[in-house]
N, C-alpha and C positions, 0 to 999 in steps of 0.2 A: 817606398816605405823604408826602406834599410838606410837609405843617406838622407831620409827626413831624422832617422831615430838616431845616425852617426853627428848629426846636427847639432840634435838637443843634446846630447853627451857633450859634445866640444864648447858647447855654450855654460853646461853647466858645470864644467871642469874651468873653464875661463872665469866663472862666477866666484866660484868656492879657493880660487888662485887668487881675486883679487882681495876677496874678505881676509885671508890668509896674508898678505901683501900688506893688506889696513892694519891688520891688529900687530904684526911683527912692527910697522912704522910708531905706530901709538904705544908700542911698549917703550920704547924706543925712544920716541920723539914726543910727547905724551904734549908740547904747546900746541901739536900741529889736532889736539883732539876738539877743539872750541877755537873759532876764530876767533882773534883778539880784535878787537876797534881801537885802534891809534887816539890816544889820550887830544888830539886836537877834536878829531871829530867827535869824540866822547863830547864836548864839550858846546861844540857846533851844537849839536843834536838836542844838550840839556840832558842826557842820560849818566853823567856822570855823578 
């Protein structure tokens, strides 16, 4: 029981480090929030 519940701690500190990690990068790097489609395939596609 105690390294089932030391588990879900390490998992949810792992969790809350990576959302922390996203929003520090997207404050940051705010192109990386929406992938962009390369203006050729835009056009492949017809979604341009």
């Amino acid at each position: 029981m105690f390294r089932t519940l030391v588990g879900l701690v390490a998992v949810t500190c792992q969790l809350e480090a990576e959302v922390a990690l996203r929003d520090i990068v997207l404050r940051w790097y705010p192109e990386f929030a929406e992938p962009k489609i390369p203006p050729a395939v835009a056009d492949a596609l017809g979604t341009s």
